[in-house]
N, C-alpha and C positions, 0 to 999 in steps of 0.2 A: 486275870493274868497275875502270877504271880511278883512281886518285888525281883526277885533274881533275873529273872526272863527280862524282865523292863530295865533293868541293869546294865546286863548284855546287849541290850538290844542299842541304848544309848551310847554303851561304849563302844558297839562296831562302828555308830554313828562317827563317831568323834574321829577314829581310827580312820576309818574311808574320808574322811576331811581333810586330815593331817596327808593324808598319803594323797588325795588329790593334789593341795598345795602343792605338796613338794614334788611329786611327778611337774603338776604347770612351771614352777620354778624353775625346774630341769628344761622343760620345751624352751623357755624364753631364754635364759642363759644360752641355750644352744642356738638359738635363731639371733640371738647376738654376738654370739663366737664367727658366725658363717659373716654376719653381715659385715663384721670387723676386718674380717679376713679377707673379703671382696674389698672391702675400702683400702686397704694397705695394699693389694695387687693391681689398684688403679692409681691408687699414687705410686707406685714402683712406673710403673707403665709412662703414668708424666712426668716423670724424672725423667726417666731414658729420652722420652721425646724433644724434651725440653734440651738434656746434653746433646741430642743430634742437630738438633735446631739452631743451638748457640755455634755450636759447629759449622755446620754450614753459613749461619752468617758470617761468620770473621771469615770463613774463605772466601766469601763473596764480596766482602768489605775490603778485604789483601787486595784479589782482584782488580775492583775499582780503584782504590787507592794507585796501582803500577800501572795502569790506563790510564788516569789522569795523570801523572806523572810523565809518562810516558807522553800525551799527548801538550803539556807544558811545555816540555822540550819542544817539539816539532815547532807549538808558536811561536817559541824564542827565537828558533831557526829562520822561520817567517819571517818574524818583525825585524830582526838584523839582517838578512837579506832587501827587505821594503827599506828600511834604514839607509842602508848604502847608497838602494837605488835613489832614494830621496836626496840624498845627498850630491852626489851625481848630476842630476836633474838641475837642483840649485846651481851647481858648480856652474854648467852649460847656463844655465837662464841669467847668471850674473855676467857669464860671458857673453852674451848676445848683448846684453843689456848696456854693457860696456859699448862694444859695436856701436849700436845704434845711435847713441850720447855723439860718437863720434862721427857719424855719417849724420846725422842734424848737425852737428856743426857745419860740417863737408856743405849743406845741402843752404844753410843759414849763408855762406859766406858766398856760396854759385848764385842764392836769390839778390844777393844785396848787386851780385855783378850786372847779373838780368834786370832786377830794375833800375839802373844806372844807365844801362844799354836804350831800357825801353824810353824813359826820358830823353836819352838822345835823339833816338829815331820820331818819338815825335816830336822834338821840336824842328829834326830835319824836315819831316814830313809838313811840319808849319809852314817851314819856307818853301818847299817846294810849291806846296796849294797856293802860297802869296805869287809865287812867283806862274802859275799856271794861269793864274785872274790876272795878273798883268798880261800875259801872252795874248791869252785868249777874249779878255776882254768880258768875261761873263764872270758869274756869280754861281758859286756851289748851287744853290737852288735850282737856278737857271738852266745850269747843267744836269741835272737829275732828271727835271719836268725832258728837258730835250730826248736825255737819254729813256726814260720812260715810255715817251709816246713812239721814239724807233722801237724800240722791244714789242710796244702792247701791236704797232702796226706789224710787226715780223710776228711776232705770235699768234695775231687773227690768222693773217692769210695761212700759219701751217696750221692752226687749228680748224680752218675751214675746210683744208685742204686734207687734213687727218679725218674729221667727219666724214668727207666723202667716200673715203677709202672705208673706213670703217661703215658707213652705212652700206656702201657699195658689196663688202665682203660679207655682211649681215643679212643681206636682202636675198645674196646669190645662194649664201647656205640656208638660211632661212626658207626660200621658196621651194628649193630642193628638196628639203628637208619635210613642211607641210606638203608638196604636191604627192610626196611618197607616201605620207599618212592618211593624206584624204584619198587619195585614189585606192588603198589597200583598203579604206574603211565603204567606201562606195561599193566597191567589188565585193565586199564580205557580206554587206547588206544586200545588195540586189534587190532592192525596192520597186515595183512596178511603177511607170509614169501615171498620172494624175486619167481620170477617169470619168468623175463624179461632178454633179453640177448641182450649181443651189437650188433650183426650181425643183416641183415636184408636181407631174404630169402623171393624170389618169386615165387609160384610157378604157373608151367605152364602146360596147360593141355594137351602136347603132346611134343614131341620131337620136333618136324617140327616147332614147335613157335620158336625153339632156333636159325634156320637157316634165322626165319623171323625178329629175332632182331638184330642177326650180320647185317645183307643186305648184297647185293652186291659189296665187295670189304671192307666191315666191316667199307659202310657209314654211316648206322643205329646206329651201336652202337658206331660207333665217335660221331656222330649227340647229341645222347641222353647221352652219361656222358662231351662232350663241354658244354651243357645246362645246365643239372642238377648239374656238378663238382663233379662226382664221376667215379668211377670207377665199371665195372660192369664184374663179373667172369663168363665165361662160362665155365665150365667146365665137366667133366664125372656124374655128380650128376644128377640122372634120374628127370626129372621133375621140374626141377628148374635152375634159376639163383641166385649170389648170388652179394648182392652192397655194395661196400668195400668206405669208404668214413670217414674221423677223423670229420667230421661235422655234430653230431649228427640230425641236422634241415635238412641238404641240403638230408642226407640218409635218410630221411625218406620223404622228398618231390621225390627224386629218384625213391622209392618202393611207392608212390603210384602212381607215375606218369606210372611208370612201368606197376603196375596190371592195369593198367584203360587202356593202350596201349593194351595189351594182351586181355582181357575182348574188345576193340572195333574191333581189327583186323586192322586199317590201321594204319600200322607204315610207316614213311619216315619222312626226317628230318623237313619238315614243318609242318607236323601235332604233333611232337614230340617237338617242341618248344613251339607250340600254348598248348598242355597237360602239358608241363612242369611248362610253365608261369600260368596255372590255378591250378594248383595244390600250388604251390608257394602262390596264393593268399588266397585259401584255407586253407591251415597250417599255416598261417599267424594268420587268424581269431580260427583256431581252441587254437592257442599260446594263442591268447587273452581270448579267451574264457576257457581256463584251467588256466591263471592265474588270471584271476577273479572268478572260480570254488574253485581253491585254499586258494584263499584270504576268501572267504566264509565259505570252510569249516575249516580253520582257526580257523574263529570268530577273522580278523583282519581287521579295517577297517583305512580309512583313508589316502590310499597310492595313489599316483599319476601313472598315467594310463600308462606310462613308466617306472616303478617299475614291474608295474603287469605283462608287459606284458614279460621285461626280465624273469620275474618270469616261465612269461608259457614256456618261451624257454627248462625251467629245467625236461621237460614232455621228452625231449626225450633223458635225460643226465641218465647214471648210473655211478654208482659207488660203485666197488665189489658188479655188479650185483642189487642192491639197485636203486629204482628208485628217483631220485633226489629232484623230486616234492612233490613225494608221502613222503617219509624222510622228507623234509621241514613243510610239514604239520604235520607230527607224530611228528617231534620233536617241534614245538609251541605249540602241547598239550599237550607234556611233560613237558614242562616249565611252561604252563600255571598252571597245578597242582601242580608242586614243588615252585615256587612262593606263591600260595595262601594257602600251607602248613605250608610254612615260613616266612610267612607277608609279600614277596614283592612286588612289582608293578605288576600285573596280566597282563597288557597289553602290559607294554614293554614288558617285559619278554615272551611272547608271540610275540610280532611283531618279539622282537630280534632272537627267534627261527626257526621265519618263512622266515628270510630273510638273514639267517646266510653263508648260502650258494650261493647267488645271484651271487658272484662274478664266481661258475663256471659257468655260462649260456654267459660269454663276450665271445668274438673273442681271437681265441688263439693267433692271432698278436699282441694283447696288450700285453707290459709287465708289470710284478710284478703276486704276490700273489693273488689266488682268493679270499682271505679274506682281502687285502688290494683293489683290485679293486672295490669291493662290496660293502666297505666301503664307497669309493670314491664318488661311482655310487649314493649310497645311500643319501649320505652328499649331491650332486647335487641336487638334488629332493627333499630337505628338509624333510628329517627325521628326527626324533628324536635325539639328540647328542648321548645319552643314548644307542640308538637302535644301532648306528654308531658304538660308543667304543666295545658293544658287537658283532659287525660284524667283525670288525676291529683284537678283541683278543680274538676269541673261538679256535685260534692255539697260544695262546702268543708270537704274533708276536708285539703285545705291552701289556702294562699295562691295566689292566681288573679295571677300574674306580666304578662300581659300584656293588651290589651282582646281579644285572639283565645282566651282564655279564656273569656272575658264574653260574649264573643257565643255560643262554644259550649254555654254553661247557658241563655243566653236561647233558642237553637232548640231544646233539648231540652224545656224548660219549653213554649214554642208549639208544638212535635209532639206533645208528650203532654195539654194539655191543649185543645187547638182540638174543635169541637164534633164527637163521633161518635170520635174519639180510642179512646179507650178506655172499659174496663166496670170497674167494682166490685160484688162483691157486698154484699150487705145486711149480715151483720155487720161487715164492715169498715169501711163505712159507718159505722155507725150508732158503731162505737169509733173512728172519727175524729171523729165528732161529738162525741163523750162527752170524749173527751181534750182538743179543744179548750176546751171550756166549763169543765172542769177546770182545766187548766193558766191559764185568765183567773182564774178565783176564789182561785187561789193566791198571787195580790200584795195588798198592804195597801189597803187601800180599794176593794175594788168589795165593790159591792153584790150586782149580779147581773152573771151574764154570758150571752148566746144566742148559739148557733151557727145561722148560715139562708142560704138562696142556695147546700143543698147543700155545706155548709161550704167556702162563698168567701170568707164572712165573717163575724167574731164580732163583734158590740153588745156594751159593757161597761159598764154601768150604774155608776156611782161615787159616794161620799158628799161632798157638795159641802162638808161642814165639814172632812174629812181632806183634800181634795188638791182646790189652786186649779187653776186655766186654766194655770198654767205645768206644774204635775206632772201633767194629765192628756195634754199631749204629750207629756214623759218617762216617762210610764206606756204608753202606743201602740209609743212605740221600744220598749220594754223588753221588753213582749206581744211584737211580731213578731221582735223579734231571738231572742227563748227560742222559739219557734214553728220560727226556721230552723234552731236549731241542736237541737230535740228531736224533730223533729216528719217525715216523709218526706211528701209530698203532690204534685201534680198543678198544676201552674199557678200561680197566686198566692194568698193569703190575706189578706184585708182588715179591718184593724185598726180601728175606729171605738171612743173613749172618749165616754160619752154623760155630763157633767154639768150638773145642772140645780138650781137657787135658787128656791123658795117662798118669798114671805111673805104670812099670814095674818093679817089683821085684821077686828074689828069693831066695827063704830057701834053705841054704847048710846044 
């Protein structure tokens, strides 16, 4: 390659350089022109905003400024108006205040007169008391005790005389009042009379069965009361045995292990264990199944399945003849009506009558009360406290806490004693007669006393010179209250003090 060629060729170079430069020189200058010109139409832009800005605030600032202004005034108006009224106020309170400076003095000058007065009058009052001990001859003291004991003797006789009326008009409404509640609760229940007897007779359909239950050498009949833990009577009574046993469960698992022995024909002591033990299981469920019968017919729910079923135990308990179960259930729905008579709890009141007697279905090994065991039993199993207290005191054997107490002794007292109820025999009878009539002749002043009305009620004949009309009402509380607290009975007992005033004269 020639020199020239190389020449040229360096000098286009140089040329295309120069001319790049300055073309890019050109681009940048120009991409600085634009961005200048963007930056000056963005500050034009905050300027103006800025002048509208500033604008609106001073009008906003005018604004508040003639609002507060505005509302300066109004407090001014305010507070000189409360000004006035304060003033005002003042004016009136100095003028009262004046007033009253002058009715104390008014009131300073009437006291100084009244106690001038009262100094007077007692020392009038001195001389007349001096002068009343000379008339009379007695002594202020003297006088008082005199004057006291007329008063306390005018106030006995109306206070004894007010008791009467008052007991009188208490008893009248009172009796009317229960005869209409027990009679409507009798009638509601309709209870069948008494039925059931405590023995348990089996009978047998020949003679020959009596020589087939002794056995031979009288294994049989060891065999079958070791099992069943009773006792079983043979004796001259055509057709029968009869099972003697204080366990009202175990005698009646006895009599029917018995008729089921009799009714299959093989007796001997194995087969007589194997009948015993099923019968056992049997009246177990039959327990259950009566004291959930019971709970039902009720209308008690709620109770725990070891309540229920001591409950069923009471299917085979009487008492004077009365069946124990069947009572428990008559009397919850006696209480349940006398409750909802008398606004009280419908349900305790019911549970408490249903379960008042629990305690006689325990083991007579346990000791205490069956209305304390009941209670106990009860408390265990989470009952009601309520239900407890009335299990606890339908003998007051404690304090009766609520009136669903009260009602559960009043239904017990009307199931056990409503007519056909229950039986007593004769001697018992005849030593609850004895005892009553007794236990009246043992306070100071009676004369006589009679038990009658089937000891409903004792007559007490009194010595009219020992004990007036007042002590022979305190003598009746005193009878019946010693009555409830010594005495176990049926119903009520009615207390009547009989005294009476002869005088005898005659014309000569």
């Amino acid at each position: 390659m020639n020199p020239i060629t190389i020449l040229l060729v360096v000098l286009a170079l140089v040329i295309g350089a120069v001319a790049g430069y300055f073309f890019h020189r050109y681009q940048v200058d120009r991409a600085n022109k634009a961005k200048q010109d963007k930056a000056d139409d963005i500050l034009k832009a905050a300027n103006t905003q800025a002048r509208m800005i500033e604008s609106s605030a001073r009008e906003n600032a005018t604004k508040i400024i003639q609002a507060a202004e505005t509302e300066i005034k109004e407090r001014r108006i305010e507070l000189n108006r409360e000004t006035e009224r304060l003033d005002k106020r003042r004016a009136e309170l100095d003028s009262r205040f004046d007033k009253m400076e002058q009715r104390e003095q008014n009131l300073n000058r009437r006291q100084s007169q009244i106690d001038k007065r009262h100094n007077e009058a007692e020392k009038l009052h001195d001389d007349q008391m001096k002068r009343l001990e000379q008339i009379a001859q007695m002594t202020p003291d003297d006088a008082r005790k005199e004057l006291f004991a007329a008063v306390e003797k005018e106030a006995r006789g109306d206070m004894a005389r007010i008791i009467r009326q008052i007991e009188a008009e208490a008893r009248e409404e009172g009796e009317k009042r229960a005869r209409k509640l027990i009679a409507d609760a009798i009638q509601r229940v309709a209870s069948e009379h008494v039925a059931e007897v405590t023995r348990a007779v089996v009978t047998l359909p020949s003679e020959e069965m009596k020589g087939r239950i002794v056995g031979r050498n009288g294994r049989n009949i060891k065999a079958f009361e070791q099992a069943a833990g009773v006792d079983v009577i043979v004796d001259d009574t055509p057709d029968s045995v009869t099972i003697s046993c204080f366990d009202s469960v175990r005698r009646e698992i006895a009599r029917r292990a018995l008729a089921k022995l009799v009714l299959d024909g093989r007796i001997h002591p194995a087969h007589i264990e194997k009948i015993v033990e099923d019968e056992t299981k049997a009246v177990e469920k039959i327990i259950n199944e009566a004291g959930e019968q019971a709970a039902y017919e009720a209308n008690v729910a709620g109770l725990h399945p070891e309540v229920l079923r001591m409950m069923g135990r009471l299917k085979f308990r009487t008492s004077y003849g009365q069946n124990q179960l069947a009572h428990a259930v008559e009397v919850s729905k006696l209480a349940g009506i006398l409750a909802a008579e008398i606004g009280a709890n419908v349900e305790l009141a019911k549970m408490g009558g249903f379960l008042h007697d629990i305690g006689k279905a325990m083991d007579h090994n346990q000791e205490g009360t069956h209305a304390g065991l009941g209670a106990e039993f009860c408390k265990r199993y989470g009952v009601n406290p309520i239900v407890v207290n009335a299990i606890a005191a339908h003998h007051h054997e404690v304090d009766q806490e609520t009136v669903e107490a009260v009602i559960a002794e009043a239904a017990d007292a009307i199931s056990g004693a409503r007519p056909g109820a229950r039986r007593e025999d004769l001697e018992a009878y005849i030593k609850r007669i004895r005892s009553l009539e007794e236990m009246s002749m043992s306070f100071d002043g009676v004369q006589q006393a009679f038990a009658i009305q089937a000891g409903r009620e004792v007559r007490i004949i009194v010595k009219p010179e020992t004990i007036d009309d007042l002590g022979s009402a305190r003598l009746a509380r005193d009878i019946a209250k010693k009555i409830e607290e010594t005495m176990q009975y049926p119903g009520q007992i009615r207390v009547t003090v009989i005294r009476e005033t002869r005088s005898t004269e005659y014309a000569k």
